[in-house]
C-alpha positions as CSV (number, residue, x, y, z in Angstrom):
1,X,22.8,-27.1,-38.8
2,X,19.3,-27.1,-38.6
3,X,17.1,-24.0,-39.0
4,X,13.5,-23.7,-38.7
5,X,10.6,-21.2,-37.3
6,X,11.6,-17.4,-37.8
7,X,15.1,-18.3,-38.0
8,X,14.0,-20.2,-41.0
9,X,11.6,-18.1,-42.7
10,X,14.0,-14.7,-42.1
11,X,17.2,-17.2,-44.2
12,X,14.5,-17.6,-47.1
13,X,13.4,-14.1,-47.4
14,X,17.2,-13.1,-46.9
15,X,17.6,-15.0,-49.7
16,X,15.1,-13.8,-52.1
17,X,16.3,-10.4,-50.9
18,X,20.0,-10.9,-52.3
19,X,18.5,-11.6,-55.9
20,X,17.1,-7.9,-56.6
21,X,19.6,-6.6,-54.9
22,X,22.9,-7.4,-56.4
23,X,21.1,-6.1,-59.6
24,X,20.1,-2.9,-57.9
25,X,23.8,-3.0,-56.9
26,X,25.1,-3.3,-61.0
27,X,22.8,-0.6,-61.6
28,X,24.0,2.3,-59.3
29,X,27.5,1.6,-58.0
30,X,28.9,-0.2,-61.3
31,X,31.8,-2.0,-60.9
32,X,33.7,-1.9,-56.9
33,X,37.3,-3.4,-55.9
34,X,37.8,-7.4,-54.8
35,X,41.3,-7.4,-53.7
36,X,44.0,-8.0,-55.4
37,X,43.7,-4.9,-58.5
38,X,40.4,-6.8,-59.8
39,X,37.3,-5.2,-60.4
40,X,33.7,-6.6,-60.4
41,X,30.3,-5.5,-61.0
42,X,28.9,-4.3,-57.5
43,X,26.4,-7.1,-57.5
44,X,29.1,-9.7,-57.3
45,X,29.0,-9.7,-52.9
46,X,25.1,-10.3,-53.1
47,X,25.5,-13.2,-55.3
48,X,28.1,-14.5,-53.3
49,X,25.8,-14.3,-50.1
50,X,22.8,-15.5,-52.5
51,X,24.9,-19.0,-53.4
52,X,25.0,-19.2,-49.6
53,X,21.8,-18.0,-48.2
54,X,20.3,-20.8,-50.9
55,X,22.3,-24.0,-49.0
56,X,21.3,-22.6,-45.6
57,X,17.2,-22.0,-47.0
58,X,17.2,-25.5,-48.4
59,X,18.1,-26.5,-44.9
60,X,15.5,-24.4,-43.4
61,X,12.6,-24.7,-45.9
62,X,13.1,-27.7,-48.3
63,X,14.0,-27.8,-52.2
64,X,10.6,-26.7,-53.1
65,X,10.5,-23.4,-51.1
66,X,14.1,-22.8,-52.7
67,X,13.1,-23.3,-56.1
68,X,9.6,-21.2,-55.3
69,X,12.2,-18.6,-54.3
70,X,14.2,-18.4,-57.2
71,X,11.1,-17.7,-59.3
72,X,10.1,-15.0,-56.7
73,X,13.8,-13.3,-56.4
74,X,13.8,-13.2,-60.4
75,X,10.3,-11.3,-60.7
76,X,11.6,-9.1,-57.8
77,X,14.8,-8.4,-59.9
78,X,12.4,-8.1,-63.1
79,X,10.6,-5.3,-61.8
80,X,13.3,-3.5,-59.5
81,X,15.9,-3.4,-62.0
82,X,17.1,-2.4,-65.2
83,X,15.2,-5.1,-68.0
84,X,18.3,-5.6,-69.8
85,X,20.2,-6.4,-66.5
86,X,17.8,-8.3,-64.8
87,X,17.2,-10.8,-67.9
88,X,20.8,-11.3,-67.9
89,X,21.3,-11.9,-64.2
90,X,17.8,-14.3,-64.3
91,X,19.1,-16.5,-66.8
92,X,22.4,-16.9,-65.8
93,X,21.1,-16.9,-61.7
94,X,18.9,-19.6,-62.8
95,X,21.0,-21.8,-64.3
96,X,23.6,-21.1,-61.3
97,X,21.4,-22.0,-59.0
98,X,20.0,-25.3,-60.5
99,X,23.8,-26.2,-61.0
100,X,24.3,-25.3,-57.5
101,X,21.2,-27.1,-56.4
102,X,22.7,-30.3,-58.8
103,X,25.7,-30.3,-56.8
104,X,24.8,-29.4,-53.0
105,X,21.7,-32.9,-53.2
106,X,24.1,-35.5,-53.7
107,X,26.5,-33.8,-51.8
108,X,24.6,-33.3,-48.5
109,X,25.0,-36.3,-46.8
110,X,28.7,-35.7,-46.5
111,X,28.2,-32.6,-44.6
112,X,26.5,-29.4,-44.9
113,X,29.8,-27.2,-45.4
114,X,31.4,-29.8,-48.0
115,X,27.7,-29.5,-49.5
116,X,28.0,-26.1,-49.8
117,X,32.1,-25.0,-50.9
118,X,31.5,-27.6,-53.5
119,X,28.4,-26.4,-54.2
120,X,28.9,-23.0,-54.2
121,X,32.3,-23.5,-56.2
122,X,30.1,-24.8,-59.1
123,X,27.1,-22.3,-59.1
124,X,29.9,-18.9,-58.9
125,X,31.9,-20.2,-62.0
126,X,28.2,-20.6,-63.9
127,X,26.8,-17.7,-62.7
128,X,30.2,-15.2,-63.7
129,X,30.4,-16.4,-67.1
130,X,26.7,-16.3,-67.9
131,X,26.0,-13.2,-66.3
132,X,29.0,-11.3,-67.4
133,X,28.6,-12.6,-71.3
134,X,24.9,-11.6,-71.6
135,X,24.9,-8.4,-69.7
136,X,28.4,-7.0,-70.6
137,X,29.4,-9.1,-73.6
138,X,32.8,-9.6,-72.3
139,X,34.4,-11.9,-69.0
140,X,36.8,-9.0,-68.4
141,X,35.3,-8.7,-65.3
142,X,35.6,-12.2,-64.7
143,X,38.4,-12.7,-62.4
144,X,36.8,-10.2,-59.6
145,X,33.6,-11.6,-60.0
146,X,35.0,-15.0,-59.5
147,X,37.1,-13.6,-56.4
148,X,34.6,-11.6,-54.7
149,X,32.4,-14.7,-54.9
150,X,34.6,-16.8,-53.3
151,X,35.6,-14.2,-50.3
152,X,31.7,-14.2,-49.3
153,X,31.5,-18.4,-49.8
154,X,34.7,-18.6,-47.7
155,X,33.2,-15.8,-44.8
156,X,29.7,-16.9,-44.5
157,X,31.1,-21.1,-44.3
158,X,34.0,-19.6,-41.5
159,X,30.8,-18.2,-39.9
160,X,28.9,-21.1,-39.7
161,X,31.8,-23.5,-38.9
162,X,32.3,-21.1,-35.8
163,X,28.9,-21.2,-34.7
164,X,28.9,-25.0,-35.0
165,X,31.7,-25.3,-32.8
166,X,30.7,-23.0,-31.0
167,X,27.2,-24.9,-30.3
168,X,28.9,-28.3,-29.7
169,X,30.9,-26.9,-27.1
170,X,27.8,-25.7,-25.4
171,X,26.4,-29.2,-25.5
């Protein structure tokens, strides 16, 4: 699925969007149910979207728009949110994303949702234990975060696979 124009430049600002505000999230609603009894911190549906919205912009904009991105979402973060926090969730974003980023390249030629559930698989696991070991000292919250994470992978590649069918059935 190829994005460009608007379409394009509205999936890359979407994404830089998600970066500050899963922080601002953390900050004022603290921790919010996943399912299943588990807790995570509030950001954990933004980041979710974020792993997402970072497949769909590399489609749209390339890998060096994505990576100019990150830079710009962690600044954003920097100066939106709480220091401490937003240290915590840049290093650990980061590294997620460049592990995402790893995995989706190679992966890509197989298909853009294999790209990104393996993809995506890789950069939630990172980003949960970094973030929740620098900001919180602790992976209690890691179960939720890992779950939460997942139910926004699995929703946002359901929505695309729907609209792809969707659009082949129109052709």
């Amino acid at each position: 699925m190829k994005v460009s124009g608007p379409a394009g430049s509205a999936t890359l600002l979407a994404y830089i969007a998600t970066i500050p505000a899963a922080n601002l999230a953390v900050a004022h609603f603290g921790a919010v149910p996943v399912g299943f009894g588990y807790a995570a911190p509030a950001g954990v549906y933004m980041v979710g979207l974020a792993l997402v919205l970072r497949d769909l912009s590399r489609e749209a904009a390339g890998r060096l728009a994505v990576l100019a991105a990150i830079a710009v979402g962690i600044v954003l973060s920097y100066l939106l949110a709480d220091p401490g926090l937003a240290v915590a969730s840049a290093a650990a974003f980061a590294v997620a994303e460049l592990a995402d980023f790893a995995v989706y390249e190679p992966l890509r030629r197989r298909g853009l949702l294999t790209a990104m559930l393996a993809s995506n698989a890789v950069g939630l696991f990172v980003d949960s234990i970094l973030f929740l070991k620098m900001a919180f000292g602790s992976l209690e919250y890691l179960p939720g975060q890992i779950l939460g994470k997942v139910w926004m992978t699995l929703a946002a590649v359901a929505v695309l696979f729907l609209l792809r069918r969707r659009r082949r059935a129109a052709v």
